[in-house]
KELOLUM-249834 format. One record per atom (N, C-alpha, C): residue in one letter; chain; atom name; x, y, z. Coordinates in steps of 0.2 Angstrom, whole numbers, m for minus. Layout:
+------+-----+------+-------+-------+-------+
| type | mol | atom |     u |     v |     w |
+------+-----+------+-------+-------+-------+
|    a |   A |   CA |     X |     Y |     Z |
...
+------+-----+------+-------+-------+-------+
//
This chain:
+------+-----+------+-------+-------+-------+
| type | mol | atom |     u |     v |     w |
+------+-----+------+-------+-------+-------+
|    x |   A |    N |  m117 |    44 |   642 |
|    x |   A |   CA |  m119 |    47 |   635 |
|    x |   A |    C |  m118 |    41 |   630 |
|    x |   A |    N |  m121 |    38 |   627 |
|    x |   A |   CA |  m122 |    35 |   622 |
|    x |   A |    C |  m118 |    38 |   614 |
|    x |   A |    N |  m113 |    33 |   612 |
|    x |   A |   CA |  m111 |    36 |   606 |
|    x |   A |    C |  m111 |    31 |   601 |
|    x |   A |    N |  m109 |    33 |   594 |
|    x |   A |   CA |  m111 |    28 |   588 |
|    x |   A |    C |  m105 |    28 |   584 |
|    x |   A |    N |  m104 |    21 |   583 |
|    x |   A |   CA |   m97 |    24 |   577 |
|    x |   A |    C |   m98 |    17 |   573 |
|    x |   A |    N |   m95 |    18 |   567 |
|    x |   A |   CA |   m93 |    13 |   563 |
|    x |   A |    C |   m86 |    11 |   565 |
|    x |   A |    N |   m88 |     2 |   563 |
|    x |   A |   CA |   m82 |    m1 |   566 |
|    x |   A |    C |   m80 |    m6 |   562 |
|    x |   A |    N |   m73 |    m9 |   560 |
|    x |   A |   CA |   m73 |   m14 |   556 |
|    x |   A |    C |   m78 |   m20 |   558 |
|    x |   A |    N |   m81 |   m23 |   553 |
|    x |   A |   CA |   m84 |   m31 |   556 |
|    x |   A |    C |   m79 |   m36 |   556 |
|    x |   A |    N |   m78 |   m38 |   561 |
|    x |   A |   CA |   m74 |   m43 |   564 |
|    x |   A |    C |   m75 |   m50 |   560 |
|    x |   A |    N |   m81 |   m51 |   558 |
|    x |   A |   CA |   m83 |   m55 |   556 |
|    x |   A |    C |   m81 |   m57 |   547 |
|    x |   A |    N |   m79 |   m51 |   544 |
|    x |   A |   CA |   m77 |   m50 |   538 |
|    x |   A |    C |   m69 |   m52 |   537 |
|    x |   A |    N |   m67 |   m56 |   533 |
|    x |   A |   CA |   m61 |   m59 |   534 |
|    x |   A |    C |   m56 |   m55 |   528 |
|    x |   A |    N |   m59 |   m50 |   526 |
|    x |   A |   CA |   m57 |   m46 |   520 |
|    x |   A |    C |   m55 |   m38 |   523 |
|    x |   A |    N |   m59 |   m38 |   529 |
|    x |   A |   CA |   m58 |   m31 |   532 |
|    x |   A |    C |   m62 |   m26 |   529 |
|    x |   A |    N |   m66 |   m27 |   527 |
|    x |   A |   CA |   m70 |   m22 |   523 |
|    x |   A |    C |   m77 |   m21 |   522 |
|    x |   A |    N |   m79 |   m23 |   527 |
|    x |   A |   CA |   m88 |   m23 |   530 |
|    x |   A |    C |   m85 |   m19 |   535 |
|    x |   A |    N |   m92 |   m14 |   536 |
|    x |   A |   CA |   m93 |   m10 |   542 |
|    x |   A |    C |  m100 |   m11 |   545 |
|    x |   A |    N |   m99 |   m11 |   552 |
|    x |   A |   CA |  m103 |   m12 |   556 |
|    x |   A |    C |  m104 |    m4 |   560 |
|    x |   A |    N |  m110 |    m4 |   562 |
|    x |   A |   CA |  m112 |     2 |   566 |
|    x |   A |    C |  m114 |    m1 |   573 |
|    x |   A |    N |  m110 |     4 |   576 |
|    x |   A |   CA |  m112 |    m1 |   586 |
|    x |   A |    C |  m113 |     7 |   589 |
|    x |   A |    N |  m119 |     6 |   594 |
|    x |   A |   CA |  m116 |    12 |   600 |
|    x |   A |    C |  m114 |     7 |   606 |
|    x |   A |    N |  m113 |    12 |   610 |
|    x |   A |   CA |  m108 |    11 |   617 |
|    x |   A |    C |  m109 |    16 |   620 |
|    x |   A |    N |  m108 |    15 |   626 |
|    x |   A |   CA |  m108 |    22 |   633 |
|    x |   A |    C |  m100 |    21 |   636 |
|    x |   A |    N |   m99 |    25 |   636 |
|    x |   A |   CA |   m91 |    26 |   637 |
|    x |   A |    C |   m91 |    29 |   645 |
|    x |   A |    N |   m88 |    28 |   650 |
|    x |   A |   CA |   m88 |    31 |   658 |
|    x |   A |    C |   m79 |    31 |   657 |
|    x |   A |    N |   m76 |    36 |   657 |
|    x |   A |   CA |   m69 |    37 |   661 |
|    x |   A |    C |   m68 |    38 |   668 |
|    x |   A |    N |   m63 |    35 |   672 |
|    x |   A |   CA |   m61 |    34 |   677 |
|    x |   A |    C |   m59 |    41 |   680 |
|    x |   A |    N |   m58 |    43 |   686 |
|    x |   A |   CA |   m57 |    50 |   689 |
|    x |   A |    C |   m47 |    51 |   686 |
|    x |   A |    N |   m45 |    54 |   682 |
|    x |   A |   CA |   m38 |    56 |   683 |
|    x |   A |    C |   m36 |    57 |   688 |
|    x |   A |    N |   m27 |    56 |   688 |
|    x |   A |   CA |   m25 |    59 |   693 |
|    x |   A |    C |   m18 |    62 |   689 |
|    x |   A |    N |   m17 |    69 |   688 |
|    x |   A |   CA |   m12 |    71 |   685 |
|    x |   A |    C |    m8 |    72 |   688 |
|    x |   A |    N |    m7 |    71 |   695 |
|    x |   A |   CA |    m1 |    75 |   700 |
|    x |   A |    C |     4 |    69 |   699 |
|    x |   A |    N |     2 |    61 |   697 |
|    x |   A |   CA |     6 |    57 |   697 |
|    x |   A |    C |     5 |    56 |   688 |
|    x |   A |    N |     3 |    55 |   684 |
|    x |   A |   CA |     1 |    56 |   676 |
|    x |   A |    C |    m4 |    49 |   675 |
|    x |   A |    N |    m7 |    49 |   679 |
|    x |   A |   CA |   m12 |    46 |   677 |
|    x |   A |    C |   m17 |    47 |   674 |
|    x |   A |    N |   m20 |    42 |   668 |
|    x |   A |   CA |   m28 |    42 |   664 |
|    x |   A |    C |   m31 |    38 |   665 |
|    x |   A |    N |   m35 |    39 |   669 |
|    x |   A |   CA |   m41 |    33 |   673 |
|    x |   A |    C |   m42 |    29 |   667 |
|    x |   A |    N |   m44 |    22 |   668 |
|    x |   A |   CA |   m47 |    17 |   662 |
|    x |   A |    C |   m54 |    21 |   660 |
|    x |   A |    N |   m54 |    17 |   654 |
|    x |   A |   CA |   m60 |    19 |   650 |
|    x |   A |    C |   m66 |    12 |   648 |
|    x |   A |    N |   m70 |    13 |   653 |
|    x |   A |   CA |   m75 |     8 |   653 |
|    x |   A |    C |   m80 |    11 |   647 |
|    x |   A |    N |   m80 |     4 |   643 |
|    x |   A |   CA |   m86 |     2 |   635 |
|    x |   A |    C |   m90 |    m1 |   639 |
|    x |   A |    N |   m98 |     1 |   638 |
|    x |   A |   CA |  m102 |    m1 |   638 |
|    x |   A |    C |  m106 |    m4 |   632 |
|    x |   A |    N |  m102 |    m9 |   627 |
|    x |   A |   CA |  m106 |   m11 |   621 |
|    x |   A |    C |  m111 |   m15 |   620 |
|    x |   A |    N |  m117 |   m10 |   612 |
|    x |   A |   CA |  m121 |   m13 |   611 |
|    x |   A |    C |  m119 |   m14 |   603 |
|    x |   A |    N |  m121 |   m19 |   601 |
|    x |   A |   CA |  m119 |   m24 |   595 |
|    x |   A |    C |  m120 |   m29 |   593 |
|    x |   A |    N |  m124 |   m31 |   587 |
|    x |   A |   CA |  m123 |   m38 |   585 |
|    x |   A |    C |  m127 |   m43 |   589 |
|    x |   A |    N |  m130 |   m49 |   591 |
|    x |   A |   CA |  m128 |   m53 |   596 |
|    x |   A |    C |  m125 |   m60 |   595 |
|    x |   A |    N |  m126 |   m58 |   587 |
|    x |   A |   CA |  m121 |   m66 |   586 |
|    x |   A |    C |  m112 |   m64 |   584 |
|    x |   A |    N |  m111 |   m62 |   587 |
|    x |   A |   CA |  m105 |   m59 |   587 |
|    x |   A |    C |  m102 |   m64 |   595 |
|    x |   A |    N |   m95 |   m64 |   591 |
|    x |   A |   CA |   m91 |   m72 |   598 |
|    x |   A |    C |   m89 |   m65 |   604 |
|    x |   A |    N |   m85 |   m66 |   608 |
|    x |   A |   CA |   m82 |   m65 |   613 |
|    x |   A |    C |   m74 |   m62 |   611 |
|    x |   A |    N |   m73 |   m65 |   606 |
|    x |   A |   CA |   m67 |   m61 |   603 |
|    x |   A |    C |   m68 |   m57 |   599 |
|    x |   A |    N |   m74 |   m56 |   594 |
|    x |   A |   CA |   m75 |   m56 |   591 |
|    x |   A |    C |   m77 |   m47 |   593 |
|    x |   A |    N |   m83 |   m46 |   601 |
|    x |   A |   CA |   m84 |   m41 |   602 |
|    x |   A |    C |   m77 |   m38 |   607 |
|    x |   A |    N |   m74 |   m40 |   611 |
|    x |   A |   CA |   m66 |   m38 |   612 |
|    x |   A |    C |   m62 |   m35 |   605 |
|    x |   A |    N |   m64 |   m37 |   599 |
|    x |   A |   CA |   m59 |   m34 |   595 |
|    x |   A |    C |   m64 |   m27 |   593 |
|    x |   A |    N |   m69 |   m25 |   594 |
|    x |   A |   CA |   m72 |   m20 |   593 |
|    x |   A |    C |   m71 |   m15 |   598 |
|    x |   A |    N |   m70 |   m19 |   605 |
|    x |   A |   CA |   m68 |   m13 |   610 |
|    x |   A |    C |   m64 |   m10 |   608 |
|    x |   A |    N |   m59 |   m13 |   607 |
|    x |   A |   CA |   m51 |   m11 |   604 |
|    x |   A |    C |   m50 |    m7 |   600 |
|    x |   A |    N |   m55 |    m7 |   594 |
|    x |   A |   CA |   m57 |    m3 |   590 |
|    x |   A |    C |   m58 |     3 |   595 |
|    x |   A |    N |   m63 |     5 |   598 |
|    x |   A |   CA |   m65 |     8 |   600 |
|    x |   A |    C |   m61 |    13 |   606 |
|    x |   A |    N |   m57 |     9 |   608 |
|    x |   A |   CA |   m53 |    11 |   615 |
|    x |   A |    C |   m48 |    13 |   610 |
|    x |   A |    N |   m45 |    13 |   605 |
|    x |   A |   CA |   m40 |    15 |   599 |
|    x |   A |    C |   m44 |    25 |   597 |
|    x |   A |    N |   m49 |    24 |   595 |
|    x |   A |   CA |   m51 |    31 |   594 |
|    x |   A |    C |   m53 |    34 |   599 |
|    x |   A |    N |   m53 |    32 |   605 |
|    x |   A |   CA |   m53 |    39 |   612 |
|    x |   A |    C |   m48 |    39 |   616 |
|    x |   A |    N |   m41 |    37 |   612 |
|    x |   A |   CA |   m34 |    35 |   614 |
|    x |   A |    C |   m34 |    46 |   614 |
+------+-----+------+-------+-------+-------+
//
């Protein structure tokens, strides 16, 4: 499922440009008997002049609001 969220631009050194990105999110199978929460795989679409850390700080973003 494809979703959409505003997200700081990394690229803005003041913090205060917003960027819109979608992404497909897949969660891993739980396992509650031991408390486990499967990883949550991003599938980011974004930017392409955007660096490598640049889009890592966006996952984080993102992995921060499906916490």
């Amino acid at each position: 499922m494809t979703h959409r969220m505003l997200v700081l631009d990394p690229r803005d050194p003041d913090e205060w440009d917003r960027i819109e990105v979608e992404y497909d999110a897949r969660r891993e199978r739980d396992d509650p008997s031991v408390g486990y929460r499967g990883p949550l795989h991003i599938k980011l679409d974004a930017p392409r002049d955007l660096t490598a850390a640049q889009l890592a700080d966006i996952e984080q973003q993102i992995l921060a609001r499906h916490l």
